[in-house]
C-alpha positions as YAML, in Angstrom:
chain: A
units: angstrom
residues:
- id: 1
  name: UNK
  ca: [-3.70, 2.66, 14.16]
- id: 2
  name: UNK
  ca: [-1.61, -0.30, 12.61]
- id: 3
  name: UNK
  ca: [-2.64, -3.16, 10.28]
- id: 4
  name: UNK
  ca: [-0.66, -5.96, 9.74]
- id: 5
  name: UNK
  ca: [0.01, -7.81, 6.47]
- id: 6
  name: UNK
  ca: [-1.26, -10.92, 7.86]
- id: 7
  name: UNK
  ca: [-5.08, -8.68, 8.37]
- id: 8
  name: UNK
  ca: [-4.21, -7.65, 4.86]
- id: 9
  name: UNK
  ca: [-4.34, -10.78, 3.57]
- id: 10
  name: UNK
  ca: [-7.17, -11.95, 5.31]
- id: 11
  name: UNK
  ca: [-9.22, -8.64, 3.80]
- id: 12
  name: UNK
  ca: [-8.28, -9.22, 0.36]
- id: 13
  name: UNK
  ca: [-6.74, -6.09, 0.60]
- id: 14
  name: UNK
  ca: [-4.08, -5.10, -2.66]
- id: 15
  name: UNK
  ca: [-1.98, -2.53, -1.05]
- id: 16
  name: UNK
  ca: [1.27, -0.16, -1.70]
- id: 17
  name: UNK
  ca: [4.44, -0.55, 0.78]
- id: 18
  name: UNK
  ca: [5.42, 3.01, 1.76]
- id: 19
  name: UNK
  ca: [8.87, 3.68, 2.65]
- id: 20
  name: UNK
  ca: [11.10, 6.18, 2.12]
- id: 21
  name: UNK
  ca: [14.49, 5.69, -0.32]
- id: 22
  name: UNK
  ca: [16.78, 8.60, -0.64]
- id: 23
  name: UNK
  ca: [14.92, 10.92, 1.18]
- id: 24
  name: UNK
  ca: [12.03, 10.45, -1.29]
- id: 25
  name: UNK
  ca: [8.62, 8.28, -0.84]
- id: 26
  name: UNK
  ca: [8.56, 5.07, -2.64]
- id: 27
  name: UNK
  ca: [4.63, 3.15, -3.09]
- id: 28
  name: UNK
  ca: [5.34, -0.33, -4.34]
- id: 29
  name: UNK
  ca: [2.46, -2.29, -5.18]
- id: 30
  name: UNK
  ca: [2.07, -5.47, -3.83]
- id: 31
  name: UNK
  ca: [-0.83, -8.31, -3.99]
- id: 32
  name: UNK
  ca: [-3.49, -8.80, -0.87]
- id: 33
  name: UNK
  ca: [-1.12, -12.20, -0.87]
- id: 34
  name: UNK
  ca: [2.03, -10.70, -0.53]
- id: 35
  name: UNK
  ca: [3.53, -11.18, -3.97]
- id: 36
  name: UNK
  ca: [4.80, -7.93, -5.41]
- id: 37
  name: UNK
  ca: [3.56, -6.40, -8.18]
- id: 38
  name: UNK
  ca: [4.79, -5.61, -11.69]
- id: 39
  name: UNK
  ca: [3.68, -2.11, -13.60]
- id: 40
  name: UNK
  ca: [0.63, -4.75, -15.18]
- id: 41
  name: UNK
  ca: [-0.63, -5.28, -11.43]
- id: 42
  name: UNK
  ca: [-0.90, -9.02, -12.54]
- id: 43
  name: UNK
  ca: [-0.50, -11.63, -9.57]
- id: 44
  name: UNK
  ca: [0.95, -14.66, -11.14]
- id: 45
  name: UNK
  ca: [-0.07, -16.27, -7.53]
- id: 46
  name: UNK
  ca: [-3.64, -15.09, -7.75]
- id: 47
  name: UNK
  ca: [-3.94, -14.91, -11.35]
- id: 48
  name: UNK
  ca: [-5.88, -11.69, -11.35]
- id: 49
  name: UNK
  ca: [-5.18, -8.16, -11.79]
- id: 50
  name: UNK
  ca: [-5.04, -6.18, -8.30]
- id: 51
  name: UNK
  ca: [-6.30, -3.08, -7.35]
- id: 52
  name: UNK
  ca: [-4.38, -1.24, -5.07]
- id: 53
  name: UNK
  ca: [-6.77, 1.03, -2.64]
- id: 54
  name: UNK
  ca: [-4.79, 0.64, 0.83]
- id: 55
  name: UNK
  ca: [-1.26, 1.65, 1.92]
- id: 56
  name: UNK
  ca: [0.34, 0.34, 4.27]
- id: 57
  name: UNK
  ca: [3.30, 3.09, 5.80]
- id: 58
  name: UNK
  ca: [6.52, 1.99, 6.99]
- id: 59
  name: UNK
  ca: [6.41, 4.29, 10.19]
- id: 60
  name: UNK
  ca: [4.49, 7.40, 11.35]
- id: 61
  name: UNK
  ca: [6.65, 9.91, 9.43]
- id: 62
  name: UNK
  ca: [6.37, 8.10, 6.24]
- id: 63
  name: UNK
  ca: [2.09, 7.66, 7.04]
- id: 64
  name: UNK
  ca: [1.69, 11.69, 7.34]
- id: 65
  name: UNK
  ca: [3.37, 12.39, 4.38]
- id: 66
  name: UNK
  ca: [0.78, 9.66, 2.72]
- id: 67
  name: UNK
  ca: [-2.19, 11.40, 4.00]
- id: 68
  name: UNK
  ca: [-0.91, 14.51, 2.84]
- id: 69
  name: UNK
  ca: [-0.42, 13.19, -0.58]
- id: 70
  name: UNK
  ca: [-4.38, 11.50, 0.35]
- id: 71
  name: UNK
  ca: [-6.01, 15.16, 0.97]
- id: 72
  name: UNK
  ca: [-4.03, 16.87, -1.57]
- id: 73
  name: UNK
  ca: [-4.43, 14.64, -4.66]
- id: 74
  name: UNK
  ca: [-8.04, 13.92, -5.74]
- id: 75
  name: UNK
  ca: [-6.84, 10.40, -7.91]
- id: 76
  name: UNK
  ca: [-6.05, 9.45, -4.41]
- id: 77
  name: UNK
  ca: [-9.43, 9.84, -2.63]
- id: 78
  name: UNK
  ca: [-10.63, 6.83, -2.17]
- id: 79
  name: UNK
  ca: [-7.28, 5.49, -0.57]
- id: 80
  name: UNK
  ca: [-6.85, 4.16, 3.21]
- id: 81
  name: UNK
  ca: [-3.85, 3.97, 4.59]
- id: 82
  name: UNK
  ca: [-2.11, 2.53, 8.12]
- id: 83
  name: UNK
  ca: [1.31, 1.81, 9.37]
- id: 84
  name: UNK
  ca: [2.15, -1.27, 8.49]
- id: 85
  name: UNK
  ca: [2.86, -3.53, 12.09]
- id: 86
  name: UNK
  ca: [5.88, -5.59, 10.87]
...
């Protein structure tokens, strides 16, 4: 299933942009309005803090590894996450 950031935004949904860099998975945390975030999680846009629950996965390779980090991982529970329909 996909999600795209325009149905993000219309949730309210704070997410994390999944993508791989050098081989490694990257989660940058972004606003439900598309501003990214800083390591405060302050939207300057917003002007609240976000809470990041959801993330959205570059492609199908990237959104097993997430789920794998999802099951694995117990701080991570409570996370949903789709590929991202760009």
């Amino acid at each position: 299933m996909r999600i795209s950031l325009n149905e993000l935004k219309l949730k309210g949904l704070d997410y994390y942009w999944a993508h791989a860099e050098n081989g490694e998975l990257v989660m940058e945390p972004s606003c439900a309005c598309g501003t990214p975030l800083e390591e405060d999680y302050y939207c300057p846009n917003c002007q609240r803090k976000c809470d990041c629950r959801f993330i959205a996965c570059e492609d199908v390779e990237i959104l097993q590894a997430v789920e794998r980090l999802i099951r694995g991982n117990p701080s991570f529970r409570d996370y949903q996450a789709m590929v991202l329909n760009r």
